[in-house]
C-alpha positions as CSV (number, residue, x, y, z in Angstrom):
1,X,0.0,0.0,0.0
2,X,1.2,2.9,-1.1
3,X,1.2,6.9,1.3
4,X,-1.8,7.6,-1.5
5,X,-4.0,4.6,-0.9
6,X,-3.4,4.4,2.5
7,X,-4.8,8.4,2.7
8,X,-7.5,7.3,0.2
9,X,-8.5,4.4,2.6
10,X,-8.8,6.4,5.5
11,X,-10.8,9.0,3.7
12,X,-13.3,6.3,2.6
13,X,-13.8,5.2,6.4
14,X,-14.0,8.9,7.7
15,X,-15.5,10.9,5.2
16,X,-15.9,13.7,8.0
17,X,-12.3,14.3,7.4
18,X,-11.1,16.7,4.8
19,X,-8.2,14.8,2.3
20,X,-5.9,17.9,2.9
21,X,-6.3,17.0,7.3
22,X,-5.4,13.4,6.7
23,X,-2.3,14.3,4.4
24,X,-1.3,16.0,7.1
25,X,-1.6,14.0,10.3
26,X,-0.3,10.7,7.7
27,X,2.6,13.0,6.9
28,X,3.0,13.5,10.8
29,X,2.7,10.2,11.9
30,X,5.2,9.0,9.6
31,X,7.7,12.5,10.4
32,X,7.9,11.5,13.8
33,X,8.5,7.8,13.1
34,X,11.5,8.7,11.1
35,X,12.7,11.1,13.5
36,X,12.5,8.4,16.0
37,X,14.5,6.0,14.2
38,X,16.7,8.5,13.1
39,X,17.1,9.3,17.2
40,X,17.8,5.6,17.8
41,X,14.3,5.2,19.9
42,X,12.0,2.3,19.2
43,X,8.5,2.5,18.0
44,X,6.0,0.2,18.7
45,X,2.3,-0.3,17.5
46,X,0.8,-2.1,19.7
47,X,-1.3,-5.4,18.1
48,X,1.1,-4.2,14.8
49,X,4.7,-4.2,15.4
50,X,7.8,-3.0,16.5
51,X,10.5,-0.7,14.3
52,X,14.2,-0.6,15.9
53,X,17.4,0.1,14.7
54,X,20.0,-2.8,13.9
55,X,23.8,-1.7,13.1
56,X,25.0,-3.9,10.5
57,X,28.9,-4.5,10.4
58,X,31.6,-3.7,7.7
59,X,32.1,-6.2,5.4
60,X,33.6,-7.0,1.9
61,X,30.9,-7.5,-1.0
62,X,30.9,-8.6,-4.7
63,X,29.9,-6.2,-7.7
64,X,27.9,-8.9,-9.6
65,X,28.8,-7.5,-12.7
66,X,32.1,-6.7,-12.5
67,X,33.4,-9.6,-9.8
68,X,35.0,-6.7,-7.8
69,X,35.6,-6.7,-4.3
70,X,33.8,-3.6,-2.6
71,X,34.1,-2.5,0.9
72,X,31.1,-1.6,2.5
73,X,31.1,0.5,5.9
74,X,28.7,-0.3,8.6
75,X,25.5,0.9,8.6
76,X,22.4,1.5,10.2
77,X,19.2,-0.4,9.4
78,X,15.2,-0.5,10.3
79,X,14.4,-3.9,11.8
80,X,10.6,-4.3,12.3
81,X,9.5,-7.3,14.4
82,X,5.5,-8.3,13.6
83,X,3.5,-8.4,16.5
84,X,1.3,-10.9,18.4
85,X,-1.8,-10.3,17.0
86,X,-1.4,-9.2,13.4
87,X,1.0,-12.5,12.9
88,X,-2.1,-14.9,14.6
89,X,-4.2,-12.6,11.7
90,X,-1.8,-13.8,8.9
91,X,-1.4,-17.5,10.0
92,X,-5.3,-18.1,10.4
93,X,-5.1,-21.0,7.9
């Protein structure tokens, strides 16, 4: 789902809600998730899931093209862990 559908969606559902007002509080939501990462903090959606930070070490890679070693520094990356109940919703079968 895309920033578009997922305004559209919410638009459907609460169509007391001007489009402009829910650009703006998806646009917040998701400004202050980032800035949360960016700040090492953990966020956490209840019933959803759980975004962190994991630091991922240097190491040497390939260039598949090439076959050229490449050095890659470490680096910062968003780890999200699914919750409880939206992984019991996906493995209903």
């Amino acid at each position: 789902m895309t920033r578009s559908e997922l305004i559209e969606n919410i638009a459907k559902k609460n169509p007391n809600l001007l489009i402009s007002e829910i650009e703006r509080i998806v646009n917040i939501i998701f400004s202050n998730i980032t800035s949360s990462l960016a700040k090492g903090d953990r966020v956490e959606f209840r019933g959803f899931g759980v975004f962190s930070i994991h630091k991922r070490d240097p190491r040497v890679a390939q260039n598949p093209r090439t076959g050229e070693k490449v050095s890659i520094g470490s680096r910062n990356i968003v780890h999200f862990k699914v919750g409880k109940e939206l992984h019991e919703k996906l493995n209903e079968n």
